[in-house]
C-alpha positions, 0 to 999 in steps of 0.5 A: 427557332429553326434553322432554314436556307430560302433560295429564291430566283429572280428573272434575267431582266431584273436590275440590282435595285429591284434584288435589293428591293427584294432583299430588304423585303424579306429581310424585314419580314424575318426580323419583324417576326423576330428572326435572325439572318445569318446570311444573305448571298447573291450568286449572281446570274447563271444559267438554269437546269431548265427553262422556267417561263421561257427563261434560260438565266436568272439571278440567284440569291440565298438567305440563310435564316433561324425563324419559325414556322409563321415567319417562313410561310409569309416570306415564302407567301411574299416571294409566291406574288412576286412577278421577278422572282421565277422560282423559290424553295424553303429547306429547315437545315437544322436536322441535317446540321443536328445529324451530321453533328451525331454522325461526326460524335460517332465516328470521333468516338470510334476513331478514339477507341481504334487509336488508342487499342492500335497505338498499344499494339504497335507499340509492344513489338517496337519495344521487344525488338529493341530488347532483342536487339541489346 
């Protein structure tokens, strides 16, 4: 199972029943295919970067699922013939998620190494001038 987030936006006309409608479309079509929804956020309404059908607001809504492949080409064919929803995108997140975790090793790892070199220096001169001093 991959890891995805589908951001879906429907027109400015469109009433919470029909957005509820919608959800429990696509949530069906994930678990019916034996995905997992994480999370279902609605963002609202808000205005669009640019005018997409002569429309200058629509209603957002952010699925964060794990799925296969199949499971999200038919969400993506459902939300395609679907005339509220203006526009929609697919992003597979696991790889970002699995990079940044490698990234975050590294830099721990490199944080250790500094550490400890820089906690050893600092602590001779400490310690000789406390001998100097008695």
């Amino acid at each position: 199972m991959r890891n995805y987030e589908i951001m879906f936006i429907a027109g400015p006309n469109t009433t919470d029943e029909e957005l509820d409608k919608i959800n429990t479309q696509i949530e069906g079509v994930v678990t019916a295919g034996g995905g997992q929804i994480t999370k279902i956020e609605k963002m609202g309404k808000r205005r669009l970067a640019y005018e997409i059908n002569r429309n200058r607001e629509g209603h957002y809504v952010l699925f964060v699922i794990s799925a296969n492949g199949e499971i999200v080409k038919e969400a993506e064919r459902r939300l395609r013939v679907m005339d509220a929803v203006i526009k929609y995108i697919t992003v597979r997140t696991d790889e970002d998620e699995r990079r940044f975790d490698k990234i975050k090793g590294f830099r721990q790892r490199r944080a250790a190494r500094r550490g400890s070199g820089a906690r050893s220096a600092a602590a001779e001169p400490l310690d000789q001038s406390v001998e100097d001093g008695m």
